[in-house]
N, C-alpha and C positions, 0 to 999 in steps of 0.2 A: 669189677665194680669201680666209678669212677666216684672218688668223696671229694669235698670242697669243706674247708673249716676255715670259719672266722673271714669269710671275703668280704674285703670292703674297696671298693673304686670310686674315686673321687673325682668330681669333673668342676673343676672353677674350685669356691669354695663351700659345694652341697655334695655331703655323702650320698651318692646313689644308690650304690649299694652298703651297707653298713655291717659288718661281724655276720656275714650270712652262710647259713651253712645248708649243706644238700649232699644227697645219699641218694645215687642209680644205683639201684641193683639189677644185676640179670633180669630179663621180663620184664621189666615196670615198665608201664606207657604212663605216659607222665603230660599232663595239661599246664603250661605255664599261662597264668592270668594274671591281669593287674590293668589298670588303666594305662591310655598310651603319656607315655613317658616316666613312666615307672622302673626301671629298669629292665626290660624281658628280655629285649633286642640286644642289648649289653650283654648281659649274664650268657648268651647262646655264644656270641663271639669273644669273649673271657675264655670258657670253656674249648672254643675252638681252635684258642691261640692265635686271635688276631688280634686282640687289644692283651696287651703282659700285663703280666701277675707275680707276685713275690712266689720264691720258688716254695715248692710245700705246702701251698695254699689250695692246688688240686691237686690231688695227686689219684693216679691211676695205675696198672701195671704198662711196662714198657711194650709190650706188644697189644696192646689196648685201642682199637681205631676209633676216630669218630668224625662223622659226617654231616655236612651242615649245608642246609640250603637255605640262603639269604635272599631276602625282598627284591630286591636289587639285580637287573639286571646283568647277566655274567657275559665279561667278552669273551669269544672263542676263536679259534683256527679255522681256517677254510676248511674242512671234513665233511664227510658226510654223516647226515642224523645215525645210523649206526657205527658208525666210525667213531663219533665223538659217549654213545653209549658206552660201547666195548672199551673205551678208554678207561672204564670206571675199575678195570680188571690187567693194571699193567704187568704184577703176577703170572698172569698164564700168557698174555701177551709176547713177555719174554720167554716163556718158556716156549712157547709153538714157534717163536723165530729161531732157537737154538735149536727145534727140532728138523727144521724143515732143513737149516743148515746141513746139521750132522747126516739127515738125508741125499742132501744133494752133492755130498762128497763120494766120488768114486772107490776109492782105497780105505774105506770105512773098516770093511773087513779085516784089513792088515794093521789094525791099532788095537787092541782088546780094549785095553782104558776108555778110549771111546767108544766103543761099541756098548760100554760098561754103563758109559754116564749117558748116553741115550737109551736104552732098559730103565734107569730110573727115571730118568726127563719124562717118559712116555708114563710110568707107573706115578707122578707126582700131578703130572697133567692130569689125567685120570682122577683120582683122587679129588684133585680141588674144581672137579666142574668143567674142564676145558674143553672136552667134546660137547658138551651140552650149552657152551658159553652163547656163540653166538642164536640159538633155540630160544633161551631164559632173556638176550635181549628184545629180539626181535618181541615175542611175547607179553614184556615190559610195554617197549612201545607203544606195540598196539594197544594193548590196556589203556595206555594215556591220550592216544586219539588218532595216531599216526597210521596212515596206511600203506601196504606195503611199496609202493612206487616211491612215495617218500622217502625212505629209508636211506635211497639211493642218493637224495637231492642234497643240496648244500645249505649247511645251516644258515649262509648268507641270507639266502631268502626266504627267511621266514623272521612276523616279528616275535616281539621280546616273549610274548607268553610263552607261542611254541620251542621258545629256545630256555626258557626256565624249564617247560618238560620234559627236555633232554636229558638238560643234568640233573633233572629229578631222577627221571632213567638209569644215569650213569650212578645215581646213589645207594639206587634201591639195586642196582646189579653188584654193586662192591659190597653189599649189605656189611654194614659197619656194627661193632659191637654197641657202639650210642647212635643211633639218627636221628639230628636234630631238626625241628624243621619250623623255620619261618613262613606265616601266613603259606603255609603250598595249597591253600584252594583257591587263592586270589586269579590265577592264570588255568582254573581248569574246569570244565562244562560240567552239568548234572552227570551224565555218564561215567566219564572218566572218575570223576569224583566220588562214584558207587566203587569204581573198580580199584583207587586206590586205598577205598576202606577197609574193602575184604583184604587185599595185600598187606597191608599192615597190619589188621585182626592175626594175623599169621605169621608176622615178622618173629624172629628168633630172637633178636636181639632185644636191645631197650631204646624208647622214646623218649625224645620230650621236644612238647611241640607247643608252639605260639599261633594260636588262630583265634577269629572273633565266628567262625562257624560254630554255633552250636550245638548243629546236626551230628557234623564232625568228631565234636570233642565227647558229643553224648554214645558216641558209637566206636571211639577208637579207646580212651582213656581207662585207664584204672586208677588213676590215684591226682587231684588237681593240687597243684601250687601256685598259692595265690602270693603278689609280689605287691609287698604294701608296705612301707614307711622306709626301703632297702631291707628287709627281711624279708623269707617265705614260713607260710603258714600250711601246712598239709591237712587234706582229706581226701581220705577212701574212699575209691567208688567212681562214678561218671558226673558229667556236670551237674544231672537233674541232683544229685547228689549230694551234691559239694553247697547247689545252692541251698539246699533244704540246710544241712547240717552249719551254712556259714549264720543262716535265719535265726538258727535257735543259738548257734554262740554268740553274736551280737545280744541276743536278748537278753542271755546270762549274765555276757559283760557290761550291759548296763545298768541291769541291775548290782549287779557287784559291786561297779561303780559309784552306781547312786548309796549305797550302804556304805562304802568306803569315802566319802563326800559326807555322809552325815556323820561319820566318826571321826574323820578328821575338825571336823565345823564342829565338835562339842568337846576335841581334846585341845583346838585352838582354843576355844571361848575360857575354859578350864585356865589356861594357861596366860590371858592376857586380864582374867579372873584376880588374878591369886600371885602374877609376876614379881609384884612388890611387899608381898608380905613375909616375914622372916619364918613365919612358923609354917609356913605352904613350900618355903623353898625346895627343900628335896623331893617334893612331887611335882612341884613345877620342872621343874631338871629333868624328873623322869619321862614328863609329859614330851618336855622338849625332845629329848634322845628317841623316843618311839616315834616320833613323828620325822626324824632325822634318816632315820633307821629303814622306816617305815617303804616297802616295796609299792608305790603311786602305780595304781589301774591305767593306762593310758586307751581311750577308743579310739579305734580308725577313725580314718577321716571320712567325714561323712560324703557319700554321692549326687551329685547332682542330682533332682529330681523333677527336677524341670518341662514342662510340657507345653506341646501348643498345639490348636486347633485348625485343622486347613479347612476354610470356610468356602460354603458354594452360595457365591450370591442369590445368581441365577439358573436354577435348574432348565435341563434340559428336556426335549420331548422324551418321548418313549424311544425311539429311534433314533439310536446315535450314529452308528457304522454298518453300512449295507455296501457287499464287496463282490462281486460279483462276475466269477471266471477271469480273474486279475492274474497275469503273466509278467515277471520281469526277467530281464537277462542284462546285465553289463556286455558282456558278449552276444554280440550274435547267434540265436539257434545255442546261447549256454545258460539255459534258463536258471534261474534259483527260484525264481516260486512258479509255480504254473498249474491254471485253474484253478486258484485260491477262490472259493465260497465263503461267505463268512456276514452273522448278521450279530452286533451288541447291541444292547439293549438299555437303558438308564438302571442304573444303578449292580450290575453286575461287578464282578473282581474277579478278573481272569489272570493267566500266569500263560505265558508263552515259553515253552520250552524247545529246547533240540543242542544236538552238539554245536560245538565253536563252529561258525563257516555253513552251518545249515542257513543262513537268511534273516533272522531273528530281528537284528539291527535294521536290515536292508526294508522288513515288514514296516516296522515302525515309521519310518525315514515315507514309505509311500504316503502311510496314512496322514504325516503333516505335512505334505506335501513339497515334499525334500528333495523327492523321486517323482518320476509318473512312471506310472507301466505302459507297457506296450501293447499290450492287451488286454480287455476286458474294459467296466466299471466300478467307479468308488463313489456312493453320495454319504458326507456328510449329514448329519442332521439339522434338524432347525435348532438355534440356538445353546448349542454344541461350542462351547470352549475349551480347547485343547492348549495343556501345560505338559510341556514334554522337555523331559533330562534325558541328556546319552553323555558318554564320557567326550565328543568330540567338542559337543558345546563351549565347554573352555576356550575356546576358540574365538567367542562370540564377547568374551569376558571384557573391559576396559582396562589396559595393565597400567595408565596413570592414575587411576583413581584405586581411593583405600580400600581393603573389606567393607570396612560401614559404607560409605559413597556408593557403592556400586549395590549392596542392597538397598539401601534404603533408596533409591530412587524406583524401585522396582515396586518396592512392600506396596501391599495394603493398606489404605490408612488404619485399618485395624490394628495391627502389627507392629504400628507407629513408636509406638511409648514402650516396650517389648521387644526392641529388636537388639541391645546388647543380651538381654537372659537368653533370646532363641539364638544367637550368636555362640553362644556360649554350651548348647546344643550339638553344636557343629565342632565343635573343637576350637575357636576361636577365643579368646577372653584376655583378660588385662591390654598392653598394647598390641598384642596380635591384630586387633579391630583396626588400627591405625595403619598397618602394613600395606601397601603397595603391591598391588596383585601381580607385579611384572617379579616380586621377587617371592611367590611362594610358589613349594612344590606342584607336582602336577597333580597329587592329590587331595593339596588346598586350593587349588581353583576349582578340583571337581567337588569339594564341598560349598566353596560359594558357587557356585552354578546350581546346586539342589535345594540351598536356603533358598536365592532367589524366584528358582522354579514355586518352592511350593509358597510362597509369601505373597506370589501373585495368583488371583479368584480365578479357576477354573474348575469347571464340571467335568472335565473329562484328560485324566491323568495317566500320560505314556511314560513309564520311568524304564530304562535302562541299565541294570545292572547298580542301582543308588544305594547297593549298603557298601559297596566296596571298600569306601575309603574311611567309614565310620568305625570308631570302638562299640565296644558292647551297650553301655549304657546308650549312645547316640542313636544304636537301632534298634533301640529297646523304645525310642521316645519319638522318630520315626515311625515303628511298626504301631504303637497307639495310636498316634495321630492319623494313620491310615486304615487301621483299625475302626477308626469314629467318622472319620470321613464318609459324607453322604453323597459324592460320586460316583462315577465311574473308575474304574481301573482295568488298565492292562500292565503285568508287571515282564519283565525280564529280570532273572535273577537266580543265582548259582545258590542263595541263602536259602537250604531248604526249608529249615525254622519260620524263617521270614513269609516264605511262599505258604503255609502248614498252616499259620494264622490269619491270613491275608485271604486267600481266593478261594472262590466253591463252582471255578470251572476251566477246566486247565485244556491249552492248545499246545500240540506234541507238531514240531515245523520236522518234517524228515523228508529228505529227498522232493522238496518243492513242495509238499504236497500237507494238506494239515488234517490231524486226526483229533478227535475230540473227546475227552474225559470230564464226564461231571462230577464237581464233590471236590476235595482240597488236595494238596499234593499227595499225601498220603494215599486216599482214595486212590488216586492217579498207581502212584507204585504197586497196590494192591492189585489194581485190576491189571496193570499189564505185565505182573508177573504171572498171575492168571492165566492169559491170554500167552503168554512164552512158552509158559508148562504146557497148553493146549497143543500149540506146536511142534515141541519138541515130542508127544506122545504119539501127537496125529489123531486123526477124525475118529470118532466114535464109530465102530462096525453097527451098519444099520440092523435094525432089531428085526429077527426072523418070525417070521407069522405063519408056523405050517399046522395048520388041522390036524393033519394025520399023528403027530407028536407033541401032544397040548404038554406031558407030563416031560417035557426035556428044559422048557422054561425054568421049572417050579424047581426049588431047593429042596434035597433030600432032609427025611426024618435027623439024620447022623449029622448034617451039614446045620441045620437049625439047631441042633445038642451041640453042636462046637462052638455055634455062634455064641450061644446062651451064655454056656461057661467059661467064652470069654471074655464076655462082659461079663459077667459075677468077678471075676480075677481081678478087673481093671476098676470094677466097685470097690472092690476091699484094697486094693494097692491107693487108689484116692482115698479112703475115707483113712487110711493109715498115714498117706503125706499130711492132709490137711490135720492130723492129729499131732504130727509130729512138727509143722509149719505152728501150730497154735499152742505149743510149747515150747519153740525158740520165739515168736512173739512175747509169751510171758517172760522168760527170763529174758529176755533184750529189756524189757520194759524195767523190769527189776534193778538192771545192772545202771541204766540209763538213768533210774531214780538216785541211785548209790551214789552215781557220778556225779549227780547233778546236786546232791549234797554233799558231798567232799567240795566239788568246787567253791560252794557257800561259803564251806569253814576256812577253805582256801584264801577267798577275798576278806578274811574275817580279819585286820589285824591282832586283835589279840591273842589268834593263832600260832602268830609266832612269838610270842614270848615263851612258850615251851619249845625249845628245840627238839626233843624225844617224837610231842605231837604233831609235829610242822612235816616230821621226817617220814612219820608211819602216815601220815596222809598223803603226801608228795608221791610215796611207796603205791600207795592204794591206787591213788588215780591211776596211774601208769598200769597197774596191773586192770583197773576196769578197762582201759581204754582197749589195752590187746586182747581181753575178752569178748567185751563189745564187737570190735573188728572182728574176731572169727565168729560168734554167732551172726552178724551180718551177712557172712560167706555163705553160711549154712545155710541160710533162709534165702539167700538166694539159688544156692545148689537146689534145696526142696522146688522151689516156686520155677526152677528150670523142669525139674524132673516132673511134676504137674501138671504143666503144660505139654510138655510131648506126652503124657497120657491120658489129655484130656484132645488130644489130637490123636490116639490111638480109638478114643470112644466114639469120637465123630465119625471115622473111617469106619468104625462096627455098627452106627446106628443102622 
């Protein structure tokens, strides 16, 4: 278990982190949230021992590993992609060189001692995986997107994403007792990204992970820590979660607040009442003291909420994009799309998917005529305005002029009087706006390049991977705005959430060739797992139709009496969950009331002027809340076990 008491890191003169404390235990997958510059990124590299810490301030056991993979592009050695995996395992590493040694000595036999410590070499190797080492990489890899020709090639040539999944590779093969991980779905395709979910659903160890993927954190997480004022704030559960349960303690605490704001406001009045009178003195004193004394409600800070509207001046025809047996190759005869068909239509939201390197970029890049192919046709439609973002745009940026300058010649007049609040959207604000594009990151150019995209009027919107470089809230005010938008879209994007709310007809780009799913991404996952299970079972045996044995079709008397009474079984096993589901509801509801009045008396000051009651409430809560949490467990154990028998009755209708 790795604990942290009382961290506080100071940068200039503003505590970042302030008296903060955190408890991994074995298991926990752990969500670190908080807006960007809050401390997340810190706190993972504190932990890591790359920024120092007073000693004592974490402490852990001495053979305690822990693993970290940073935003930030990692240099490496000339190796090859499994070379630099298996590095993640210097352990057995050295142990198979000491072995092959001890091997390749001829006079082996005439040393017992040696002969002694290669018997254990060979039995420790064993033990920790080493015949299986390089299996468990290669496997890794592949999961992450790498094929086996790869394997062999040199990390030189590949860029920075594929070289972040290395040593993601090299992380998940050293499986560390903590694995930390910054943003890791930022460098990785839909696919891969299913396959490092389920890998980690299964990790041994413990998480904590920094992502603005929702999908992600809804599907890997047990327990979220929100980072707000240099403090964390814990909840149980997965994000849908966390957001529910952060909803109703804001609401608690403002009203708390507001109670504790009108009692302060009537022990002042009291007190600037009665300050100067001799016979009021000792309860003006007292007033004073309790109010001295007095524990001040403090509320988060509030979030941005900020919105804006992407306007279609002029709508387009019905027919936007007609594509027609379209072929491209950078190489000769090395096609990436070929015999692309394809017709949109006004007002559709499509979502283009496929692994890294299927074409995706390469599609887009034809349609605004970035590219031509070599085959086939493309017409545009009649009055068809195309606004299109890719990360390369940046490119296109002016690096003398400011943030503001370089949007504001682009905006709308609409947008005109508005453009520091949607600035502000983007992660921009105070003199940030002022900054000089030639010295921001490369993923504040690619957020001025998406203001500007979408500030300027078009009907027909090709984005490119655009939540990339946003926090939470930013794509939370993005996917509205495209949510309300009355054009067209085609999206690329690794943000399943994103895509989930957004489109209702999804393009699957695989091996040049494009496959078509209607309905949202979900739909999409549904049916083509569907369609995997069909394949993996193989084709239905065609149905026999013989005369002569009409009665070989028909289900036996015995066979309809088993049926029966397994569906009677699987009735009364449902009607006994939901019996037992609707009395962990009641008491959830019960304790949840409790708590929620204890909290009341909590914010009450007058509470504490009894120490005895201040203490046996303090006591309470604590004991609701560990209650609460395991009836939470339970009703989710039940509502698991209900559904696989509510997928056993389906299999029996």
């Amino acid at each position: 278990m790795l604990r942290i008491q009382n961290l506080t890191y100071t940068i200039g003169d503003r505590d970042l982190l302030k008296e903060l404390n955190l408890q991994i235990r074995p298991g926990k997958r752990i969500g670190l949230v908080g807006k960007n510059g809050a401390g997340k990124t810190t706190l993972l590299r504190l932990i890591a021992g790359i920024y120092p810490t007073e000693k004592q301030v974490i402490q852990h056991p001495k053979d305690y590993t822990i693993g970290f993979l940073p935003q930030e592009e990692i240099a490496f050695d000339d190796q090859t992609i499994l070379e630099l995996a298996l590095s993640g395992r210097p352990d057995i590493l050295a142990m198979e060189r000491e072995i092959h040694q001890l091997h390749e000595r001829g006079d082996l036999h005439e040393h017992p001692s040696d002969l002694k410590r290669l018997g254990t070499l060979e039995e420790m190797y064993r033990l920790h995986g080493g015949y299986e080492l390089e299996f468990q990489a290669k496997k890794i890899l592949s999961g992450l997107g790498f094929t086996p020709p790869q394997l062999e090639q040199s990390i030189t040539i590949f860029s920075g994403g594929w070289r972040m999944r290395v040593y993601l590779a090299r992380l998940l093969l050293q499986q560390p007792d903590l694995l930390m991980l910054d943003e890791p779905t930022n460098h990785l395709d839909i696919d891969s990204l299913e396959w490092l979910e389920t890998f980690l659903s299964q990790y041994k160890g413990s998480l904590l992970v920094v992502s603005h993927d929702r999908f992600f954190l809804e599907r890997i997480v047990n327990e979220i820590a929100e980072i707000q004022k240099g403090q964390l704030t814990h909840y149980s559960g997965n994000y849908s979660f966390y957001l529910k349960k952060r909803a109703e303690m804001l609401e608690q605490l403002e009203k708390a607040y507001e109670k504790q704001q009108a009692e302060i406001a009537h022990t002042q009045k009291f007190i600037d009442r009665f300050r100067y009178k001799a016979s009021k003195a000792a309860q003006v004193q007292s007033r004073i003291k309790q109010l001295e004394k007095l524990e001040r409600i403090e509320l988060p800070e509030k979030e941005s909420r900020l919105s804006f509207s992407i306007k279609v001046d002029t709508p387009s025809y019905k027919h936007v994009l007609e594509m027609r047996n379209i072929s491209f190759a950078y190489e000769e005869e090395n096609w990436v799309l070929r015999d692309i068909d394809l017709d949109v239509t006004r007002g559709e939201r499509i979502a283009l998917v496929g692994v890294n390197g299927a074409g995706k970029t390469t599609f887009t890049r034809l349609i605004c005529d970035e590219l031509r192919a070599q085959k086939g046709s493309m017409k545009i439609g009649e009055r068809v305005s195309i606004g299109y973002y890719a990360q390369h745009q940046t490119q296109a940026l002016n690096l003398e002029k400011s943030v503001f300058q370089e949007i504001e010649e682009e905006a709308a007049p609409s947008f005109r009087t508005r453009l520091r609040d949607i600035l502000g959207l983007f992660q921009f604000s105070g003199d940030d706006i002022n900054k000089k594009i030639r010295v921001l990151s490369g993923g504040e150019k690619a957020r001025v390049s998406l203001a500007k995209m979408l500030l300027s009027p078009a009907n027909f919107l090709i984005m490119d991977e655009p939540t990339n470089h946003l926090d939470m809230s930013s794509r939370e005010a993005l996917e509205k705005a495209l949510y309300e938008y009355d054009g067209t879209l085609l999206l690329i994007s690794h943000d399943r959430f994103f895509l989930d709310r957004l489109v209702d007809r999804v393009l699957v780009l695989e091996n040049g060739s494009l496959t078509e799913y209607m309905g949202n991404y979900s739909t999409y996952l549904k049916k083509r797992a569907e369609s995997r299970q069909a394949d993996e079972t193989g084709p239905a045996a065609p149905e026999q139709t013989v005369p002569a044995e009409p009665r070989g079709n028909r289900k036996s008397k015995e066979q309809k009496r088993l049926e029966a009474l397994a569906r009677q079984q699987i009735s009364k096993d449902r009607n006994r969950l939901n019996k037992a589901i609707a009395e962990v509801e009641k008491k959830l509801d019960a304790l949840t009331a409790e708590c929620k009045t204890v909290e009341e008396k909590l914010a009450d000051p007058a509470t504490y002027n009894d120490a005895a009651l201040s203490s046996g409430l303090n006591k309470r809560y604590k004991e609701l809340e560990t209650q609460i949490r395991a009836k939470e467990h339970r009703w989710e154990e039940l509502q698991m076990e209900l559904e696989e028998l509510m997928s056993k009755l389906d299999e029996n209708a």
